[in-house]
C-alpha positions, 0 to 999 in steps of 0.5 A, spaced: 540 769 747 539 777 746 540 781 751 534 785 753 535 793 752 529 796 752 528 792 759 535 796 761 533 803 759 526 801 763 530 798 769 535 805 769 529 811 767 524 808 773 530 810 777 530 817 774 527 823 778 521 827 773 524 834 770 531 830 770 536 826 765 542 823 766 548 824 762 552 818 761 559 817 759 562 811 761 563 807 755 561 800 758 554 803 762 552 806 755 554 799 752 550 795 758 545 800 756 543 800 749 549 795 746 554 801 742 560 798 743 566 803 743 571 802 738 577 806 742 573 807 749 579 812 750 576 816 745 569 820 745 565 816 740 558 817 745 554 819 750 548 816 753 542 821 756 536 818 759 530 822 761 524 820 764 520 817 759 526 817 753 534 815 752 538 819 746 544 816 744 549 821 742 554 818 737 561 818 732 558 819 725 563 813 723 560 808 729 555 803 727 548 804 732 543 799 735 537 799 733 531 798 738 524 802 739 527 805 745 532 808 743 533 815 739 539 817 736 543 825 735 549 823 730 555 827 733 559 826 740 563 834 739 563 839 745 561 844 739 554 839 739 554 838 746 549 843 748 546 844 741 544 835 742 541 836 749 537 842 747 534 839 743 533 833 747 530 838 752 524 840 747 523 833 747 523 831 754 523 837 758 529 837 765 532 842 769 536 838 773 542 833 769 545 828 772 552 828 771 558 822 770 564 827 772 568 821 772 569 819 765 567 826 764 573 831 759 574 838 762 571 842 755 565 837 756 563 840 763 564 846 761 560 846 755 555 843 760 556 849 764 553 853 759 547 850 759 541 855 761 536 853 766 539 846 768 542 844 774 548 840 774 549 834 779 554 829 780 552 821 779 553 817 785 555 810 780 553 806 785 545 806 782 549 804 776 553 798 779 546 796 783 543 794 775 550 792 773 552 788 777 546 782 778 548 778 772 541 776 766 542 770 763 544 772 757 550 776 761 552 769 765 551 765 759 558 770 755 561 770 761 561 762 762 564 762 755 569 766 756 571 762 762 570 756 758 575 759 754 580 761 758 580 754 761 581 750 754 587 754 752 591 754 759 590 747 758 594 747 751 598 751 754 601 748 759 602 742 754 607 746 749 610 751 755 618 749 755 625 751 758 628 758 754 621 761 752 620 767 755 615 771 759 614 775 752 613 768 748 608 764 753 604 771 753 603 771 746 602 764 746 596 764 751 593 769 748 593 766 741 590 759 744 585 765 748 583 767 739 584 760 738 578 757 742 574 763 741 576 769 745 575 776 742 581 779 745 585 778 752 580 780 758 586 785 759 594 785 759 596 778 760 600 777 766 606 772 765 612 773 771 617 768 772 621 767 779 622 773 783 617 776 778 610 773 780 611 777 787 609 784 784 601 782 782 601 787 776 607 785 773 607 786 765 612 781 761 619 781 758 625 778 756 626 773 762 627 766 760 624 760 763 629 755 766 627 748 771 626 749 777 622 756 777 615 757 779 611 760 775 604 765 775 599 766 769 593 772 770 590 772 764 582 771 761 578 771 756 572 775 751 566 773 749 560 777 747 564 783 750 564 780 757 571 777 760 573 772 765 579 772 769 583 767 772 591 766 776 594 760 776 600 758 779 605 752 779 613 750 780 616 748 773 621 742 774 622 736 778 621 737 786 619 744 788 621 747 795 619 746 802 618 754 802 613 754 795 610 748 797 608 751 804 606 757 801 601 753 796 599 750 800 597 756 806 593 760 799 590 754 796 587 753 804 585 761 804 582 759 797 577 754 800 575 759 806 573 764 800 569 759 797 566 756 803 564 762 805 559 762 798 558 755 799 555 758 806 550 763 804 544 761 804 545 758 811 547 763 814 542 769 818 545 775 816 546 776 810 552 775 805 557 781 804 564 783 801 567 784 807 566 777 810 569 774 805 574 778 804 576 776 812 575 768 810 581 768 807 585 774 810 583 772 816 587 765 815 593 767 812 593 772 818 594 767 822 598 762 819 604 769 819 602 772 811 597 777 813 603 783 811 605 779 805 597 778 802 597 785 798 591 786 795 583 785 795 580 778 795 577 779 789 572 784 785 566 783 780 567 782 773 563 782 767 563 788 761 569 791 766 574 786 769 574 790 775 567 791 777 563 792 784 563 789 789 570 789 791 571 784 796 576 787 801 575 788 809 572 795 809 565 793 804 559 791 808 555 791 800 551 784 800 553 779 795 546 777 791 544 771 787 547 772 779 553 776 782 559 774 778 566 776 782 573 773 783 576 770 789 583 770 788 588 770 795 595 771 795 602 771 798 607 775 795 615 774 797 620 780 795 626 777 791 623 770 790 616 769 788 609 770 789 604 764 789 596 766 788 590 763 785 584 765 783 577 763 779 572 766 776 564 764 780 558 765 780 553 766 786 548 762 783 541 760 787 543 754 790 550 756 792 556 757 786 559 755 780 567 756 778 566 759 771 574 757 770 574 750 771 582 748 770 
């Protein structure tokens, strides 16, 4: 199934005011929109800007380009050609007001921009964006179900083939070789691999530790399918009997766990509509409760889909309402400095009847 682009540039210019364009530079927006994928996003490889009635996709001579009737082509991303693009485009399609992404936007670019006669400069509010990309299509769910399937099949191996003297170093390796193996493009994002005290900082970044018994253990990782990722955590004691300490904990986040997921469950009971906000209370309010609140240090959870972390974020301050095909995380944790940290996370979609756990392991 082909994801429908000339659909989404539809969907974005009705959104566009006459006489304006919208000058885009994220490069997963300008993927969502016409399937140009950025080879290095840190790099200047295109430009999107959509008017009213036309889309102009301003690319890297060495870039393949898609092709759909939508979709016009100006071959160069230089801030030399910037100007001279967007005055071309203005005898096409006259605007007189440009609707500006400053958050992906170089400094040379926005002055080049500034030198544009005649043409108001506006900031983007991302928010417009995030209202398209974040309700999923079929063919979205579709890739991210399959990165999820992925993810899972290969956690599975490898808690068959994880042993005592790997380091966190080889196991990442490893884990992302299964990821390749089962189908996956590339990591969804750094694999994370903590061993011990380790797995108390949630971004902690691999090394040269050695697995030994009796350690716990927690694996952040996910996959890429069709460009569009999945994100699991999972947490585990290695060895014979674990502490009375690690056994209390898991079994505190893996309660929090289900208050998240009860609160989807619930949606389409409830009165008011869902929101981040009070999913995010659902579990942090339990821990909280339980004498962890101050040892749970992060969100609840965030969107995921061409981005690993997209809107919504799921935290205490977010009235957004969650909608049928949202695709987003629920991942409670507790973190004890010098010791260890234990947090459990799936990928779900909010489908029309409830949920689906995209990372079933």
């Amino acid at each position: 199934m082909l994801a429908n682009f000339d659909q989404r540039l539809a969907q974005l210019q009705a959104m566009i005011e006459p006489e304006t364009a919208w000058f885009l530079t994220t490069p997963t927006d300008i993927e969502y929109f016409t399937s140009f994928e950025s080879l290095v996003p840190e790099e200047r490889e295109a430009f999107l800007v959509v008017t009213k009635t036309q889309a102009f996709l301003l690319h890297a001579s060495f870039s393949p380009t898609p092709n759909f009737k939508s979709l016009e082509k100006l071959s160069g991303t230089q801030v030399s050609l910037i100007v001279p693009h967007l005055t071309t485009i203005r005898s096409n399609s006259p605007f007189q007001k440009l609707i500006i992404d400053k958050t992906r936007l170089y400094a040379d670019e926005f002055e080049a921009l500034q030198s544009l006669v005649g043409v108001e400069l506006t900031s983007l509010n991302r928010e417009a964006i995030w209202k398209l990309r974040m309700v999923k299509d079929a063919t979205e769910i579709a890739a991210i179900r399959r990165a999820g399937q992925i993810a899972s099949q290969a956690f599975e191996k490898l808690q068959l083939q994880i042993s005592a003297g790997m380091t966190e170093k080889v196991v990442q390796r490893l884990l992302d070789t299964l990821m390749v193996e089962f189908g996956s493009e590339k990591p969804a994002f750094p694999t994370i691999v903590a061993f011990g005290p380790h797995g108390a900082l949630p971004h902690h970044q691999p090394t040269d530790t050695v697995l030994t018994a009796n350690t716990p253990i927690l694996l952040d990782f996910g996959a890429t399918y069709h460009h569009y990722r999945s994100d699991l955590t999972r947490s585990w004691w290695f060895g014979d009997q674990p502490t009375a300490e690690f056994i209390k904990i898991k079994n505190l986040v893996d309660k929090a766990y289900e208050r998240g997921i009860d609160a989807l469950r619930q949606r389409h009971q409830l009165t008011e509509p869902l929101t981040a906000k009070k999913v995010d209370e659902a579990c942090r309010r339990f821990l909280d409760e339980a004498g962890y609140g101050t040892n749970y240090i992060h969100t609840t959870g965030h969107g995921v889909g061409l981005d690993i972390h997209e809107p919504p974020s799921l935290y205490w301050k977010n009235e957004a309402i969650l909608e049928t095909n949202m695709i987003l995380t629920i991942e409670p944790g507790i973190y004890l400095n010098d010791r260890f940290g234990y947090r459990w996370e799936n990928t779900v979609l909010l489908s029309e009847n409830g949920y689906e756990i995209m990372t079933q392991v």
